[in-house]
Structures are given as structure tokens and as C-alpha cells.
C-alpha positions, 0 to 999 in steps of 0.5 A: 079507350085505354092503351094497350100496355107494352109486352113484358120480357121474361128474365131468361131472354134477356139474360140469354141475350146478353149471354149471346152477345158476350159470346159474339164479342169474345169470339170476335176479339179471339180472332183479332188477337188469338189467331194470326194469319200465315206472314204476319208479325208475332211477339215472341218475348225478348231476343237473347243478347248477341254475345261478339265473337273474340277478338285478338288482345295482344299481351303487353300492347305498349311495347315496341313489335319487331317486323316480321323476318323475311326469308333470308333473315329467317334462314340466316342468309345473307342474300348479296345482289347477283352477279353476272355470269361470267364469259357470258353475253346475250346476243341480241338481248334475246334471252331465248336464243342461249344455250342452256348448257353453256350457261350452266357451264360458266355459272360458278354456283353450280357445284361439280355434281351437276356439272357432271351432268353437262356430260354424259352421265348415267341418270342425269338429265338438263331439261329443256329451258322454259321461260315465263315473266317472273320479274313483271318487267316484261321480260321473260326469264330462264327457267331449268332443271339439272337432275343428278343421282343425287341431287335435283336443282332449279336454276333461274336466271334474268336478263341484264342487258347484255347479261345473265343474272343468276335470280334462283337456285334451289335443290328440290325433291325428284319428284317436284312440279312447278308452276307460274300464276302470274309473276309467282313461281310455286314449286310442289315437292312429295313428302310422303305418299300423303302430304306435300310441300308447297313453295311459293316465290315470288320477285323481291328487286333483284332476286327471287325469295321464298315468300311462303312455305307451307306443308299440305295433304293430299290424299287420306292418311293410312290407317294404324294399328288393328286397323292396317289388316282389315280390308276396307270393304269389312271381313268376308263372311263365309256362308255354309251351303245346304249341301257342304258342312261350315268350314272351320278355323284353324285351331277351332274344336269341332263336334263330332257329328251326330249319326243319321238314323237311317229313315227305313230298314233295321237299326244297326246295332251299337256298342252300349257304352254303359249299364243296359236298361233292363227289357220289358217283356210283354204280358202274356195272354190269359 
């Protein structure tokens, strides 16, 4: 008996076939390569360099720097170490228990003007002393304020044994205030309704200087110009009500208004400016 010979394949099933699995494995790879889920890594081509921001390049780099001046070189000033009060000792070495007045009195720096102040004078004032560590010795130091007419001066003054040692004087505007953080002594003084200048001292062996100045807002500055007159919240705008006619501005022209013809009755006859229109008479019956 003879064997029965295998079917044949049509030409179409297997092109067709071949076709399906191109497509299975080109779908596979789309999602392996195509698609990326949410979290993982993308190529997105080269990074842009990063450009170093600028750096300070000094001119004439090999020449010798001078040290920055301090405040008394910068004012010109010559500061010499403070001399005691004369006539003057510290019972006790308690600097809290002198009197401030008495102190100001034999202190030969204060000039004749506050020392009108000691007295009775009109607009003058000597504040009540405060005292805060501004040496970092431990010690507190003396700190007061003689108001003039004039003039308004801040003294300082430091315990030496037995002594008092003028540290600080410094006339300041009226309406100063003051402060302490720390051992440093910061004085705020108005310079206008918007700025201020700060000062700040600190301890320097034997005195207290200035060791930074600087002037600083503090508020909006006011406007200039066309826009001093307008008010902040923007021009009112007037609205008409129903029953009242729009008020006009000085030196405005105004219309006349329009007459209202009256809704029933005869019209009121009116003066003709020009010219009347000849009258249609109507036809005549037949």
C-alpha cells in the first residue's frame, strides 16, 4: 500500500504567517524599546555645559594691598586711650550705684550745652542710665543720653577700678533708639519719613568704635510727580442715576437738552427758525 503523501501548504498561508509574526515581533520590540514606563531612565541627548558663574579677578593682582582703614583713620581722628573722670571714684567698684548727673558734671568732654541740661532747662532731658556688658569683661558699663534744644549726645562710660573711663560719646538725631545684642551697641537714627541709618559699635581694647554704618528703607518710598495727586485706591468715577442728569466738569460744554414731546394733548407750537415747508392739502372727493 502506498503512503499517503503530505498536504501541500498554499503560497498565501505562508506568506500570511510569516507576515503574523513580523508583526508579533515588531510590536514586542516597540514595547521594549518604544514605550517607557512612568520612573525610568530616558535619553534625552547631551547636557548643555554649565557655564561657572564670575568670579572676582583683581586688577594688577602682584602689587602690594593696603588693610582696610578703621573708623577713626577714616574720619581722620586720632583716638588716644581714655582718661579717667577726674575728682571722681567708684565706691565699692559698683558702677551702678553713681550718679549719673555727677558724672557728667566732672566729665571734661561735655561741652557747655549739655551742661545746661544738668540744671533746669526747658527741653532738656538726662535719661535714666542703663547698663549692659559692651566690653565682654563681665562688667557692665554706663550707658546715658543728655537731650538739648540742640543737640542730642550718647555717652558711655567703663568701670577702671576705682574709676570711670569715658568709652563713648556720640551726638545722634532725636528721634534715635538703641539697641545691644550681645556686647554690640546698634544705634538706629530717622533720616526721613522713609530710610534710617544704623550704626553699629562694638568694643576695640580700650573704647568703643564704629565698626559699620550703613543707611537702610524702611517704608515705601513716596511717589513723584503726576502721581503725587492721584489717590492710591484710583480716580472715583461718578455714575449718573436714573432720575438726576450727569453732573459736568467746570469749563465742560454742554448740549442743550432735547425737548420731550409731551405723550398726549396738542403739541405746543413752536417759533419756525426758517423757511416753512409748503402744506399738503388733502384731495377733494368726487
Amino acid at each position: 500500500m502506498a503512503a499517503t503523501p503530505p498536504p501541500r501548504r498554499r503560497p498565501g498561508a505562508v506568506q500570511l504567517a510569516t507576515l503574523a509574526g513580523l508583526v508579533v515581533v515588531l510590536a514586542l520590540a516597540g514595547l521594549a524599546f518604544g514605550r517607557a514606563t512612568p520612573g525610568d531612565l530616558r535619553d534625552q541627548g547631551p547636557v548643555r555645559a554649565v557655564t561657572p558663574p564670575p568670579v572676582l579677578q583683581p586688577l594688577w593682582p602682584k602689587l602690594p594691598t593696603s588693610p582696610p582703614p578703621s573708623a577713626a583713620a577714616a574720619a581722620g581722628v586720632t583716638q588716644e586711650p581714655p582718661q579717667p573722670v577726674p575728682d571722681l571714684t567708684v565706691p565699692g567698684h559698683d558702677i551702678t550705684a553713681v550718679d549719673v548727673r555727677t558724672v557728667l558734671a566732672k566729665d571734661p568732654n561735655v561741652g557747655p550745652e549739655e551742661r545746661q541740661a544738668l540744671g533746669s532747662c526747658a527741653g532738656c532731658e538726662v535719661r535714666a542710665p542703663e547698663f549692659r556688658d559692651l566690653s565682654g569683661d563681665g562688667q557692665p558699663e554706663l550707658i546715658t543720653v543728655v537731650t538739648t534744644p540742640g543737640r542730642v549726645v550718647l555717652h558711655v562710660y567703663a568701670l577702671a577700678e576705682e574709676h570711670l573711663l569715658p568709652v563713648l560719646q556720640v551726638q545722634v538725631q532725636p528721634a534715635f533708639s538703641a539697641a545691644t545684642v550681645g556686647t554690640d551697641l546698634w544705634l538706629f537714627e530717622p533720616t526721613s519719613a522713609y530710610a534710617r541709618t544704623t550704626s553699629l559699635y562694638q568694643w576695640n581694647d580700650n573704647r568703643l568704635v564704629l565698626k559699620e554704618r550703613k543707611d537702610e528703607g524702611v517704608g515705601l518710598l513716596p511717589r513723584t510727580g503726576a502721581d503725587t495727586a492721584a489717590p492710591e485706591s484710583g480716580p472715583a468715577v461718578a455714575r449718573p442715576t436714573p432720575f438726576a442728569p450727569r453732573q459736568a466738569a467746570p469749563e465742560a460744554v454742554v448740549p442743550s437738552p432735547r425737548p420731550v414731546r409731551p405723550s398726549s394733548g396738542p403739541a405746543a407750537p413752536s417759533t419756525p427758525s426758517g423757511p416753512s415747508a409748503p402744506a399738503v392739502l388733502p384731495e377733494a372727493k368726487r
